[in-house]
KELUMKOL-585905 format. One line per field, with one value per residue: x, y, z of N, C-alpha, C, O in turn; residue number from 1; residue in three letters; chain. Coordinates in steps of 0.1 Angstrom, whole numbers, m for minus. Example, Ala and Ser with C-alpha at 12.3 -4.5 7.8 and 13.67 -1.06 7.14 Angstrom:
% residues 2
nX <- 132/128 .
nY <- m57/m22 .
nZ <- 78/71 .
caX <- 123/137 .
caY <- m45/m11 .
caZ <- 78/71 .
cX <- 132/129 .
cY <- m33/0 .
cZ <- 78/79 .
oX <- 142/134 .
oY <- m33/11 .
oZ <- 85/80 .
num <- 1/2 .
residuo <- ALA/SER .
cadena <- A/A .
% end
This chain:
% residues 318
nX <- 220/211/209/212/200/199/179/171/151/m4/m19/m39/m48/m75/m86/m117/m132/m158/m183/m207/m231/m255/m279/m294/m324/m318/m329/m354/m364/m342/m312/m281/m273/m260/m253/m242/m230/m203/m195/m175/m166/m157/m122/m120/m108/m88/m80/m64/m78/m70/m68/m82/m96/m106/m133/m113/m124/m137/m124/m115/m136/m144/m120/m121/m145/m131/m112/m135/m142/m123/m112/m121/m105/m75/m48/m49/m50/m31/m7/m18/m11/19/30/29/53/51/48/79/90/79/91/116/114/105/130/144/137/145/134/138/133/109/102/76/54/40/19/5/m27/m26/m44/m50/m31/m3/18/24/22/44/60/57/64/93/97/98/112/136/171/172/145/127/105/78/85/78/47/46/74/71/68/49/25/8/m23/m33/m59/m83/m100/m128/m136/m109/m95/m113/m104/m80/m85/m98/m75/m57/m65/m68/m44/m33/m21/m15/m40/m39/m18/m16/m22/m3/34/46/22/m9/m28/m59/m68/m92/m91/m76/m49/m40/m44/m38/m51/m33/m6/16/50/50/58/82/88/73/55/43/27/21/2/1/m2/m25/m38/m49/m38/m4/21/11/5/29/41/20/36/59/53/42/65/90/121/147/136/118/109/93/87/70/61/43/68/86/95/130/143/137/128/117/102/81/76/64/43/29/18/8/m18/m30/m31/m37/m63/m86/m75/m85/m109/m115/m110/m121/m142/m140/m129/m131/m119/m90/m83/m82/m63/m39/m38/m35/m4/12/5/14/44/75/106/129/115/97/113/125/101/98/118/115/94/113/124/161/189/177/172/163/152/155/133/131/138/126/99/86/94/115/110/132/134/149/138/153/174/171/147/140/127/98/88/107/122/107 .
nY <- 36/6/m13/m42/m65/m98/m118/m144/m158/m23/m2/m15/2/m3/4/10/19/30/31/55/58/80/80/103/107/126/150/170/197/206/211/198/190/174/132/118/111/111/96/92/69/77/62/36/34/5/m18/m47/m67/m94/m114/m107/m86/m54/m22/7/24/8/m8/7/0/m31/m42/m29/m44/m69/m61/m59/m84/m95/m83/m88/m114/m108/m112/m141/m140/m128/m146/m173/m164/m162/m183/m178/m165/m137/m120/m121/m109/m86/m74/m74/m57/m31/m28/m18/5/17/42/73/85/112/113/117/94/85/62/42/24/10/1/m21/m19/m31/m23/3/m3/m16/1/24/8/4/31/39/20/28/41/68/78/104/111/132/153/186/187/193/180/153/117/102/82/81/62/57/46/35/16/9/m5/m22/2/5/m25/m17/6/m6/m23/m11/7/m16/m22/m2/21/57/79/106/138/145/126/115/104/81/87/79/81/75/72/79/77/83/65/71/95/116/128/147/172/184/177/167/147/126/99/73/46/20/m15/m45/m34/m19/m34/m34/m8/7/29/23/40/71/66/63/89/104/99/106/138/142/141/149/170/144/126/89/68/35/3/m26/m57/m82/m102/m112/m144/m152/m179/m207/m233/m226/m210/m222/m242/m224/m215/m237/m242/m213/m214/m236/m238/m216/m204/m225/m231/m202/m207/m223/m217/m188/m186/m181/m186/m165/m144/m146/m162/m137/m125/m143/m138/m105/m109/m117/m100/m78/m58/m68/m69/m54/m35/m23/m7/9/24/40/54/68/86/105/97/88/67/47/14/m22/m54/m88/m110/m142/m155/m139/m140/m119/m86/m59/m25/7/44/74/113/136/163/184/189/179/197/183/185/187/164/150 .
nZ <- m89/m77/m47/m33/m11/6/29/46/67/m157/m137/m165/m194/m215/m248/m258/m289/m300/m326/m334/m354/m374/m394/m419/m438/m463/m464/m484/m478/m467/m481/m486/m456/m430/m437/m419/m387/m361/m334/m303/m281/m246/m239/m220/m189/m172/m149/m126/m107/m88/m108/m130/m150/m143/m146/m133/m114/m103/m88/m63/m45/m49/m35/m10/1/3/24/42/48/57/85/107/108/110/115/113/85/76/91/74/45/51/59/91/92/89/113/121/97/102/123/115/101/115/127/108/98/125/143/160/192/190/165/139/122/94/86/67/54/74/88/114/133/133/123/134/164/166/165/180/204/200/203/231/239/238/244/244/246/265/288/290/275/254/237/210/209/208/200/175/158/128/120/89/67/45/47/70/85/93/107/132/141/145/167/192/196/201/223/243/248/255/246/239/230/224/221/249/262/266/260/240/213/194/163/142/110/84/50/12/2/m23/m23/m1/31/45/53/33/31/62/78/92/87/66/62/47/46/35/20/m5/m32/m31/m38/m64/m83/m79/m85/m82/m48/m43/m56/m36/m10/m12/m14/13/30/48/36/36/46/51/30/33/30/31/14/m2/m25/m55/m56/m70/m73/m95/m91/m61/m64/m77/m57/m39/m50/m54/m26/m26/m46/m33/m14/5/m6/2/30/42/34/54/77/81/66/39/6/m15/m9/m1/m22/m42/m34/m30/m57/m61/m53/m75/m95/m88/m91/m99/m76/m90/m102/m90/m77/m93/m100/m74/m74/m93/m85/m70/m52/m38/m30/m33/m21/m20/1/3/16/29/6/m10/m12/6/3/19/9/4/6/2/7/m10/6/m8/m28/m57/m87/m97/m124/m140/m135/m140 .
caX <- 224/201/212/201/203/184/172/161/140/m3/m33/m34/m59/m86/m93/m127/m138/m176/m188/m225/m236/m268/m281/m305/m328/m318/m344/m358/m366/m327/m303/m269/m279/m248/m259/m237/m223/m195/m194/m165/m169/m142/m118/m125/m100/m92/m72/m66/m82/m65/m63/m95/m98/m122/m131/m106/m136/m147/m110/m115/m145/m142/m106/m130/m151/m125/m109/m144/m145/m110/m111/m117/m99/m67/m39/m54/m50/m15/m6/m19/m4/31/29/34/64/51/55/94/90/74/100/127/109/107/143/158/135/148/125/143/126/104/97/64/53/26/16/m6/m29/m18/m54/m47/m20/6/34/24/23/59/70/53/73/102/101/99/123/147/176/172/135/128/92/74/88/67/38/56/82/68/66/35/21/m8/m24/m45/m64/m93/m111/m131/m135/m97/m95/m120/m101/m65/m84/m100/m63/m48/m73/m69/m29/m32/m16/m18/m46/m33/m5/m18/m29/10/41/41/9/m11/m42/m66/m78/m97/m80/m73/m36/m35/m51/m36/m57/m20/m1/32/63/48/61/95/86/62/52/26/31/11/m14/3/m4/m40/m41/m54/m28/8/26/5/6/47/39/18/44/70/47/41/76/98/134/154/124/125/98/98/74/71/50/46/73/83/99/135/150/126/125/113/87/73/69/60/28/16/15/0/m27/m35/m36/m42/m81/m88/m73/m91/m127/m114/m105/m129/m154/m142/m122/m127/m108/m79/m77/m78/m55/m29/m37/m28/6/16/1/26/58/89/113/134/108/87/124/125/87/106/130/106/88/119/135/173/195/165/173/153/160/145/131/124/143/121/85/84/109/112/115/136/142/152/135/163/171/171/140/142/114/94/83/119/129/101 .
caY <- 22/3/m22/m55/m74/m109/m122/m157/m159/m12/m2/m14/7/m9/14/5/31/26/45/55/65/86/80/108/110/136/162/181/209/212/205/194/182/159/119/107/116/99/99/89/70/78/52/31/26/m13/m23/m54/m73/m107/m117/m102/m69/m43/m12/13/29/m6/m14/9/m9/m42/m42/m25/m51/m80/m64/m57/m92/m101/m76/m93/m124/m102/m118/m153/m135/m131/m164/m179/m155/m160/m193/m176/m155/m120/m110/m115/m94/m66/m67/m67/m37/m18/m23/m18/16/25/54/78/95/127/111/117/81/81/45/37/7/3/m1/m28/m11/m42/m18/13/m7/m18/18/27/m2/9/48/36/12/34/41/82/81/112/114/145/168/194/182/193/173/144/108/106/79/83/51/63/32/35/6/16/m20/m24/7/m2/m33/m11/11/m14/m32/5/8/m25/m26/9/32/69/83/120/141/154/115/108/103/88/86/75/87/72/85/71/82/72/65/77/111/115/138/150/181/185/175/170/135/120/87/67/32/4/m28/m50/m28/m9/m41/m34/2/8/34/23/53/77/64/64/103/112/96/122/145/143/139/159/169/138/114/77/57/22/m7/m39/m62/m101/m101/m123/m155/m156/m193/m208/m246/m220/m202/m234/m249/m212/m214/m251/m235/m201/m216/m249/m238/m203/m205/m234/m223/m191/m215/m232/m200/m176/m191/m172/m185/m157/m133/m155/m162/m124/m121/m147/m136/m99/m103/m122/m89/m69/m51/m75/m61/m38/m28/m16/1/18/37/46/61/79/97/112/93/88/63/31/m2/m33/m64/m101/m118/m157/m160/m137/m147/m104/m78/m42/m13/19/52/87/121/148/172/198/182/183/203/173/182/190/159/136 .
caZ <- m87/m70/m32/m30/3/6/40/50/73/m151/m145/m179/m203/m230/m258/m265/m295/m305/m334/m334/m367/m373/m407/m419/m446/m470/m466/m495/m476/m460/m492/m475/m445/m429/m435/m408/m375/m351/m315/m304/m268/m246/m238/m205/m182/m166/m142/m123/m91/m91/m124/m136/m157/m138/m148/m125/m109/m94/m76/m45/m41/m45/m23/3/3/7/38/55/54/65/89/120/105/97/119/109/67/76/87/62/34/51/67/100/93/85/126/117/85/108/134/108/89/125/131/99/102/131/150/176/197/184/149/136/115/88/86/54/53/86/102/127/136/133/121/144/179/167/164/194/211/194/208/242/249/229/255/240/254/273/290/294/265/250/228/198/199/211/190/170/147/123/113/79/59/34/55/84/94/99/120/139/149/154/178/195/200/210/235/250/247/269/243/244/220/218/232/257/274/267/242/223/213/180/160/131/103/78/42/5/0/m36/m23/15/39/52/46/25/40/76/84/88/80/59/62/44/48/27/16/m14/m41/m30/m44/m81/m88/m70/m85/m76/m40/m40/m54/m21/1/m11/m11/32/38/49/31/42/53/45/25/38/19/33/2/m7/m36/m63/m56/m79/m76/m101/m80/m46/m70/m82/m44/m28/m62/m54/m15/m25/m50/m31/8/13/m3/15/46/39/36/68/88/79/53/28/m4/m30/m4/m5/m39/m48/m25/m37/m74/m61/m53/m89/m102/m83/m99/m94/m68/m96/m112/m77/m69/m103/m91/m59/m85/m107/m76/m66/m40/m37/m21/m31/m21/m17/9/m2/31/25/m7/m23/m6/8/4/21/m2/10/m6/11/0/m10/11/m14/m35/m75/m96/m105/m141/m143/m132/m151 .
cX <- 216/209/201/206/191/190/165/152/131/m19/m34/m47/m67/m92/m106/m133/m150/m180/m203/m226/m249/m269/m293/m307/m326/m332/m345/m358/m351/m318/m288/m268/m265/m255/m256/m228/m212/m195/m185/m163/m156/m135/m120/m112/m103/m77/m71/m69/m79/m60/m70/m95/m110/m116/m120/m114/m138/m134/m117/m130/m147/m125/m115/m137/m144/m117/m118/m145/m133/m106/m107/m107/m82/m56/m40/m51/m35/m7/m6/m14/13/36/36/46/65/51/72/99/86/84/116/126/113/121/146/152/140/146/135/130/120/100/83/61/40/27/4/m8/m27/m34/m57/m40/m7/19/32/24/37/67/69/64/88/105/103/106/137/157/179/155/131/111/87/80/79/61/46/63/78/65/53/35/6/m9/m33/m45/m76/m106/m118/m135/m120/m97/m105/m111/m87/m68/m86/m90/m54/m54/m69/m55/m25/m22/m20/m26/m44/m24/m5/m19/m14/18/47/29/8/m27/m47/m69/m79/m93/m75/m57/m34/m40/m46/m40/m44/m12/15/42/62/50/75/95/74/65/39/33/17/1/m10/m3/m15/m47/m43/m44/m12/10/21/m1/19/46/38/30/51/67/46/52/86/112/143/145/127/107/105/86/78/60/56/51/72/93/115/140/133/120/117/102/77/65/59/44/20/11/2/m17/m39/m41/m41/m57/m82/m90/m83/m105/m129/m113/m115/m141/m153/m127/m120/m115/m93/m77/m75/m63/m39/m23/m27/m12/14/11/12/40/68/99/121/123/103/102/124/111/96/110/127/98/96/129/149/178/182/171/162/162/151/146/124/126/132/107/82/97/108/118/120/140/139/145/149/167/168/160/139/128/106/90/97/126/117/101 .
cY <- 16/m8/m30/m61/m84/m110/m132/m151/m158/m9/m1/m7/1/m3/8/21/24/36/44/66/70/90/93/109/122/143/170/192/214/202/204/193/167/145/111/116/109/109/88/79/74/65/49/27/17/m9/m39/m57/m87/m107/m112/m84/m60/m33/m3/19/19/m10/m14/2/m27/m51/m40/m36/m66/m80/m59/m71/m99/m91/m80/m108/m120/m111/m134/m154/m141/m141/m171/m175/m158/m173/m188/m164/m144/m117/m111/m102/m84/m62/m66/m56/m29/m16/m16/0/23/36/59/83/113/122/106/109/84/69/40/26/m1/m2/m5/m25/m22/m34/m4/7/m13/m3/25/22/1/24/46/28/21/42/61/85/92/115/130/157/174/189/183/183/158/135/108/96/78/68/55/45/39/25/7/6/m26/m10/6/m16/m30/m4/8/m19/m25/5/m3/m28/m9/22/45/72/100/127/143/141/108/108/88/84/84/75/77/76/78/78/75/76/74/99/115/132/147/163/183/189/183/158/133/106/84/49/30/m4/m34/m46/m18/m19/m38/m15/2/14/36/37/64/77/66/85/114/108/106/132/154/145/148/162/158/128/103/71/42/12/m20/m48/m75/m95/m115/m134/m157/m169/m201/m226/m239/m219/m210/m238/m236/m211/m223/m244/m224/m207/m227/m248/m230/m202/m215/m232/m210/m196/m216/m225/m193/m175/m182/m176/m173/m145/m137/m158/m146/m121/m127/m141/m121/m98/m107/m110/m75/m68/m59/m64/m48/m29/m10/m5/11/31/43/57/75/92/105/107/89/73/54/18/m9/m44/m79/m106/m130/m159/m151/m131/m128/m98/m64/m33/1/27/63/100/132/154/187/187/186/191/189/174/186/172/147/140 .
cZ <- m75/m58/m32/m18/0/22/42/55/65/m154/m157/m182/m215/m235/m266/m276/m303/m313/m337/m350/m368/m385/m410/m434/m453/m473/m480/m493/m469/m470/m482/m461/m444/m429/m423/m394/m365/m339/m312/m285/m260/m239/m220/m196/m176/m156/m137/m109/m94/m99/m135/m139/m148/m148/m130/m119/m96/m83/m65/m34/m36/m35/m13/9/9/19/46/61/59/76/105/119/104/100/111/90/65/76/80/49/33/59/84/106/93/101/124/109/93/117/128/104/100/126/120/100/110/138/160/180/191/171/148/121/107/86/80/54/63/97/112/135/141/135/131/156/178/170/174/207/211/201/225/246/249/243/255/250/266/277/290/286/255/240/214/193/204/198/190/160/143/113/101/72/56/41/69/95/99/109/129/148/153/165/191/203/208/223/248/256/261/258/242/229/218/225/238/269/272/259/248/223/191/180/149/125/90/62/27/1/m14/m34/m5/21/48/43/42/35/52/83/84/82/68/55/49/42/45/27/2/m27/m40/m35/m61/m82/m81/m67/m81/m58/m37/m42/m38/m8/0/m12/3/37/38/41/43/49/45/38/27/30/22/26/0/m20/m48/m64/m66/m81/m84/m96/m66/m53/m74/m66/m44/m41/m59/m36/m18/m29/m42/m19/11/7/4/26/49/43/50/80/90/71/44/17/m14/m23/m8/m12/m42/m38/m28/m47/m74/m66/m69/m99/m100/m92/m92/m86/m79/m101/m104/m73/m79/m98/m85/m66/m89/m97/m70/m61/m44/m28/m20/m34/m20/m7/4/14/26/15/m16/m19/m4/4/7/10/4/1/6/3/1/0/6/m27/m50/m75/m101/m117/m145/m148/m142/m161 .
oX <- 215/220/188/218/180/200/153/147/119/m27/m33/m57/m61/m104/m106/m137/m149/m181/m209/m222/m256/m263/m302/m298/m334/m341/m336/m355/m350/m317/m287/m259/m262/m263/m262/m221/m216/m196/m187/m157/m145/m142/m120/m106/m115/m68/m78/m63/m85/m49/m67/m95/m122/m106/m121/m107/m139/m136/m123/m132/m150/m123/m117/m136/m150/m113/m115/m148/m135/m94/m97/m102/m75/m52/m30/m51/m29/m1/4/m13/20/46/46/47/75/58/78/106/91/87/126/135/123/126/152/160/142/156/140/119/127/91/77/64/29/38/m6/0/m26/m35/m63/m43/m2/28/43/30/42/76/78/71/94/117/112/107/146/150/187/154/133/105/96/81/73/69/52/63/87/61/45/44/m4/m1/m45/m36/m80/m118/m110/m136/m120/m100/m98/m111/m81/m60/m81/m93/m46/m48/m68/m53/m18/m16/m32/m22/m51/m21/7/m17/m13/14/51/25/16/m35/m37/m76/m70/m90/m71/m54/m27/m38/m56/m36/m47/m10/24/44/65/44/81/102/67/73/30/44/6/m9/m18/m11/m19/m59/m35/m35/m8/6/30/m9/22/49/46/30/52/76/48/53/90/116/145/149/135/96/116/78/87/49/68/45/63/101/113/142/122/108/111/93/65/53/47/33/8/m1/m10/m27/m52/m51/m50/m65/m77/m101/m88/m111/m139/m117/m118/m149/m162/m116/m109/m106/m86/m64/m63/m56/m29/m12/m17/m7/21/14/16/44/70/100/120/125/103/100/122/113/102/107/132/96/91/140/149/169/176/174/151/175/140/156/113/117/130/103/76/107/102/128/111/146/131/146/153/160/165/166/137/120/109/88/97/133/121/97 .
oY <- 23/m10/m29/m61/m82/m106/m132/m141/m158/m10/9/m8/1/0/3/31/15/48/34/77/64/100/93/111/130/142/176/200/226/190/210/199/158/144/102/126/98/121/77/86/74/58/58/16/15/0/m46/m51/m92/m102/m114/m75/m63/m32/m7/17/20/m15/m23/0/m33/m63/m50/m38/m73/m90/m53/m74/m109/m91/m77/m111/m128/m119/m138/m164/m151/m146/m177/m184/m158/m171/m194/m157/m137/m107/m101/m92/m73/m51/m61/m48/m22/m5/m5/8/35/42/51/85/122/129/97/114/85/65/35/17/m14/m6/2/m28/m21/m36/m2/16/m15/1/31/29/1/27/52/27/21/48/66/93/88/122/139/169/167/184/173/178/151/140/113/97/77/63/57/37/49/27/7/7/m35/m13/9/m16/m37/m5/13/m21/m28/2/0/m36/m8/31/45/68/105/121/144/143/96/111/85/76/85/72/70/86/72/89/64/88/84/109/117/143/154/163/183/198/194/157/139/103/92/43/37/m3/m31/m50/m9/m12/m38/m12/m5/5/47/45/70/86/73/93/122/114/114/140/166/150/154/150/161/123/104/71/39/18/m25/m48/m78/m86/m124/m133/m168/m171/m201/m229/m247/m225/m207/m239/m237/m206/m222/m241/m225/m207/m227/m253/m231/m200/m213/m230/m210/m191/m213/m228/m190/m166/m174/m171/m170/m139/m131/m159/m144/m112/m120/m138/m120/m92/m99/m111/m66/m78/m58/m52/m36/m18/2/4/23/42/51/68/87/103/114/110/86/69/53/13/m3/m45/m77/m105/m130/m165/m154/m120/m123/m104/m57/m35/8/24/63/99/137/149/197/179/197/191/186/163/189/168/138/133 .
oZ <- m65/m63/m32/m16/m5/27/40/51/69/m164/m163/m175/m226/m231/m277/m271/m310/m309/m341/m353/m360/m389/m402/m443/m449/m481/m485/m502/m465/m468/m472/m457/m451/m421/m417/m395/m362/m336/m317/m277/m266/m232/m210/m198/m173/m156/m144/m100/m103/m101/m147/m131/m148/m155/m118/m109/m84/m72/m58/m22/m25/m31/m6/21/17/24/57/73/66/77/113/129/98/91/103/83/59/67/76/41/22/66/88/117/96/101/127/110/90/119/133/103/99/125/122/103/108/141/168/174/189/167/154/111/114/84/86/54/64/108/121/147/152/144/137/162/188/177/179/215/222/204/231/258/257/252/263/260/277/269/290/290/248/232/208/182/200/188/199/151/149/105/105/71/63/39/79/107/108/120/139/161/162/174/201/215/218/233/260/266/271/264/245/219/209/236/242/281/277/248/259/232/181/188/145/129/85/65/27/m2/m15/m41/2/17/57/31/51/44/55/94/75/72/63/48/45/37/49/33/m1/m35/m52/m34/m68/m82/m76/m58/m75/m54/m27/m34/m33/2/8/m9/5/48/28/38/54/59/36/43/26/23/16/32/0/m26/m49/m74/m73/m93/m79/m97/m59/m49/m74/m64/m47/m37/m60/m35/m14/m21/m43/m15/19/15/16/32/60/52/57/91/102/70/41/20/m19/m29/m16/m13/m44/m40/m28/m50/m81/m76/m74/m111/m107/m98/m80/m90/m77/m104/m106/m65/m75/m94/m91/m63/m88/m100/m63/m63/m56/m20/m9/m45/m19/m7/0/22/20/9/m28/m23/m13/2/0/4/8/m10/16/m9/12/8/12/m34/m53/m65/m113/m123/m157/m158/m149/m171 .
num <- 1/2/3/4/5/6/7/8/9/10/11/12/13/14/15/16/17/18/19/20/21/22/23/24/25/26/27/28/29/30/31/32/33/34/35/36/37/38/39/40/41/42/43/44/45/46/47/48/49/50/51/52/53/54/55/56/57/58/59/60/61/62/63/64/65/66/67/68/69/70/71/72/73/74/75/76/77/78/79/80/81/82/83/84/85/86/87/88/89/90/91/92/93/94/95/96/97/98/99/100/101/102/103/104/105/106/107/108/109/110/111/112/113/114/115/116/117/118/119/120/121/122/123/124/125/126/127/128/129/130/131/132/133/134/135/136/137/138/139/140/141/142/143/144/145/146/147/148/149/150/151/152/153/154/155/156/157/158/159/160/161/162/163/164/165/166/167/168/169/170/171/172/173/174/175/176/177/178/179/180/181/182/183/184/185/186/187/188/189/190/191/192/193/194/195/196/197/198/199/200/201/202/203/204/205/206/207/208/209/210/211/212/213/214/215/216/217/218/219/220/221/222/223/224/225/226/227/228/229/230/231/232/233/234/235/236/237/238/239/240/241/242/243/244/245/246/247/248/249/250/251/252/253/254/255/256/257/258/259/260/261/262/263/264/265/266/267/268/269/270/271/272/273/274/275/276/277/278/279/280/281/282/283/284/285/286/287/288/289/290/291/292/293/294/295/296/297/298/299/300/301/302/303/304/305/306/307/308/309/310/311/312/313/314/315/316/317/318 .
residuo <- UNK/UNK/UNK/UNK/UNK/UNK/UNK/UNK/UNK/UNK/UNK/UNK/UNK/UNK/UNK/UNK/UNK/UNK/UNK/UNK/UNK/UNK/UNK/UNK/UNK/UNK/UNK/UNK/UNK/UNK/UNK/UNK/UNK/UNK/UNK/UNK/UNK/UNK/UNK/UNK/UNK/UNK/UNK/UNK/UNK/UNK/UNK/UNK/UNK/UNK/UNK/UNK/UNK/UNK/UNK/UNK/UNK/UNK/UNK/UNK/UNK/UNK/UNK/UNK/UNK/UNK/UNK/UNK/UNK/UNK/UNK/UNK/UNK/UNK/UNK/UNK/UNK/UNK/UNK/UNK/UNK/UNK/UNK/UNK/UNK/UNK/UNK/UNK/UNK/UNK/UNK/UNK/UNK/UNK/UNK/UNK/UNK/UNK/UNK/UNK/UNK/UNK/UNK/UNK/UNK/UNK/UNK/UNK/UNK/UNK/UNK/UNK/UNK/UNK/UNK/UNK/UNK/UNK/UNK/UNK/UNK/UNK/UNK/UNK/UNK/UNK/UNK/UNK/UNK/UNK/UNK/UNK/UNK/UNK/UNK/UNK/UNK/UNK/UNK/UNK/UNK/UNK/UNK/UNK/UNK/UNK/UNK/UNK/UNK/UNK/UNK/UNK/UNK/UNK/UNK/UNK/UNK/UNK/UNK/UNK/UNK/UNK/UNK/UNK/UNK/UNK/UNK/UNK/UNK/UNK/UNK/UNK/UNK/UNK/UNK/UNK/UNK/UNK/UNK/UNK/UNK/UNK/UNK/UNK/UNK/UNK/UNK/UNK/UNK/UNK/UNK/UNK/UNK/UNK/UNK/UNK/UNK/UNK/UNK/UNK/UNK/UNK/UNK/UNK/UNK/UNK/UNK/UNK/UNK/UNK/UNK/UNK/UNK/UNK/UNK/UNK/UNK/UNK/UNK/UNK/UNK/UNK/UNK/UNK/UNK/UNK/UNK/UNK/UNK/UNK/UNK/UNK/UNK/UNK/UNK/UNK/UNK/UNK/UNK/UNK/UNK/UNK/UNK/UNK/UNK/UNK/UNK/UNK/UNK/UNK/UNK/UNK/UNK/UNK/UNK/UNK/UNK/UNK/UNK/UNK/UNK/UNK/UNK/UNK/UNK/UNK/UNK/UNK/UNK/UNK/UNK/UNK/UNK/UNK/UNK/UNK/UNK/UNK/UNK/UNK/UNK/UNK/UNK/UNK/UNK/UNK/UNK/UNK/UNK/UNK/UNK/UNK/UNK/UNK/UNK/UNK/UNK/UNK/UNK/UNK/UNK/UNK/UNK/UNK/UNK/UNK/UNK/UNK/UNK/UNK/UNK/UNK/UNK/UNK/UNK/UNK/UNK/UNK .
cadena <- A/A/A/A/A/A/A/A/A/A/A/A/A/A/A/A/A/A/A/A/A/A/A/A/A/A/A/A/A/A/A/A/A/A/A/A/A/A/A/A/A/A/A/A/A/A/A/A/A/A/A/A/A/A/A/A/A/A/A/A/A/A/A/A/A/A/A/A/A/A/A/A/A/A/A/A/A/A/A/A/A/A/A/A/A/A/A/A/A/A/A/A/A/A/A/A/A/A/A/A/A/A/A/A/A/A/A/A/A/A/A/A/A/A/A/A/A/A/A/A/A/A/A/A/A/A/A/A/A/A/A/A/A/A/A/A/A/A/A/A/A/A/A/A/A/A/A/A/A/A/A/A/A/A/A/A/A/A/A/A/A/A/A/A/A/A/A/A/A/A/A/A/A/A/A/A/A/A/A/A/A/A/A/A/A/A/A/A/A/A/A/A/A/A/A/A/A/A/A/A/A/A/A/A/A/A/A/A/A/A/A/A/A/A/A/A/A/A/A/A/A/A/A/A/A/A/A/A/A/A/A/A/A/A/A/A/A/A/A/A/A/A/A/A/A/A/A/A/A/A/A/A/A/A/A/A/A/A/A/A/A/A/A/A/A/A/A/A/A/A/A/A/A/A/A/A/A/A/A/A/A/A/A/A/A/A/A/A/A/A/A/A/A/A/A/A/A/A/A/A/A/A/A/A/A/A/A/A/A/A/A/A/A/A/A/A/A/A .
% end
C-alpha cells in the first residue's frame, strides 16, 4: 500500500530486423549449393532524450554534454526549472531525511553538492553532535556524479564553504567521486542512506539505478528521491506547461545562452514515470514501507522507500 502526502509550497526498444540476402549463382561445379542466406541484424536499442528517440548508447553522452554546459550555470538551471523554489524542496528533502550523527550518506548526481552541504549542516547542528569520535564512526558524505564539470564546481564550493575533505581534517567530512549511477563504484550494503535529487530522470536506465541503490545500502537504509514530477489538477498542469515550454528556454537563452539545454531539460521531466508509477520501481527493487510526498501541487515530489532488514532473494522475489 503505497502513502501519499502532498505539500504546497521505457527505455523503449525498436526492433529494427534487416534481412540481407546473398543470391548465388548455382554452380555447376558445386550441385546444391544454398541460393540465399539471412542475417539477421540485431535489434537496436532506443531510448529517450527529451522527446527524441536515441540510440541507448548515445544518452550517457549527450546528458554529459548538457550538464557540462549548465554546469557553472547550475543554481541559475534550478531557478529557472522551479521558479525559485527548489532550495525549499531541498530543505524539506534534508529534513524529512533526517541524518543523526554517524550516518554515512551516498548522494548521487549530487555534484554541486546542493543536497550534501544540507546534510553536512544538518549533522552539526544536530543537538546529538559529538566532536572528536573515532574515524569510524564519524558522519561521512560521498557526493558521486557521472559529470566532472559538476564536481568540479561542488568541490570548489566545499573548499570555499570550509568543509572537511577527509576524516582525518574533521567530522563530518565529504568526498567526490566521479561514478555512473546505473553501475556505482561503491561496495554492497556500505551506506545508510542514499540520495539524488534531480538527476535520476537524467539516467538511461532508472530501474537499474533504483537496483544499485539497494544494492549499497545497508539492511534498514532509506532511499530518498527528490525529482520534477507530474502536475495532477489538470487547470495547474496546463498553466505549470505554458510556464515550462514558454519561459524556461528563453530564460535558459537569457541566462546562459543556451536554449537546447533547457528545452531537453523541460522535455525530460514529461518523460519521467508519474509519481505511482516511479513508486511502483521503488517496489520492484526491493524496498518496503514506499511513499511519495507531492511538493507544489505536483510540480516535484520526494520518493521514499526503506531496504528490509532481512533482505528478500531477489530472483525469488522478481
Amino acid at each position: 500500500m503505497l502513502a501519499v502526502r502532498r505539500v504546497l509550497f521505457r527505455p523503449s526498444s525498436v526492433v529494427r530486423v534487416n534481412r540481407y540476402t546473398t543470391s548465388a549463382a548455382a554452380s555447376e561445379k558445386k550441385e546444391g549449393e544454398s541460393l540465399a542466406q539471412e542475417k539477421v541484424e540485431a535489434p537496436q536499442q532506443t531510448t529517450h532524450f527529451g522527446f527524441r528517440e536515441i540510440p541507448v548508447e548515445k544518452k550517457e553522452e549527450m546528458v554529459g554534454e548538457v550538464f557540462h554546459s549548465v554546469a557553472a550555470q547550475y543554481d541559475v538551471m534550478n531557478d529557472a526549472m522551479s521558479a525559485g523554489i527548489h532550495r525549499l524542496w531541498k530543505d524539506h528533502f534534508m529534513s524529512t531525511l533526517a541524518p543523526v550523527p554517524g550516518t554515512k550518506l551516498l548522494d548521487v548526481a549530487g555534484g554541486t553538492g546542493d543536497i550534501a552541504f544540507r546534510f553536512l549542516n544538518c549533522i552539526k547542528s544536530s543537538p546529538f553532535f559529538l566532536p572528536n569520535l573515532p574515524v569510524e564512526r564519524r558522519s561521512h558524505v560521498t557526493v558521486l556524479d557521472i559529470n566532472a564539470s559538476m564536481l568540479k564546481v561542488g568541490e570548489e564550493r566545499a573548499k570555499k564553504l570550509g568543509y572537511h575533505m577527509s576524516p582525518e581534517s574533521g567530522d563530518p567530512h565529504i568526498t567526490f567521486v566521479e561514478g555512473n549511477a546505473e553501475k556505482l563504484p561503491i561496495e554492497s550494503e556500505s551506506v545508510d542512506a542514499y540520495t539524488i535529487a534531480f538527476g535520476i530522470r537524467n539516467c538511461t536506465n532508472v530501474q537499474a539505478v533504483i537496483d544499485e541503490a539497494y544494492r549499497v545500502l545497508r539492511p534498514g537504509g532509506r532511499f530518498m528521491c527528490l525529482e520534477f514530477s507530474h502536475v495532477e489538477n489538470p487547470l495547474l498542469a496546463k498553466i505549470y506547461d505554458l510556464y515550462s515550454y514558454n519561459v524556461i528556454p528563453p530564460m535558459g537563452q537569457l541566462l546562459a545562452n543556451d536554449w537546447n539545454s533547457y528545452q531537453y531539460l523541460v522535455e525530460s521531466i514529461r518523460k519521467f514515470p508519474t509519481q505511482e508509477k516511479f513508486a511502483q520501481m521503488i517496489q520492484h527493487s526491493g524496498f518496503q514501507a514506499v511513499t511519495y510526498e507531492n511538493l507544489t501541487f505536483g510540480v516535484a515530489a520526494i520518493h521514499s522507500g526503506f531496504k528490509p532488514l532481512v533482505a528478500k532473494n531477489k530472483e525469488t522475489q522478481n
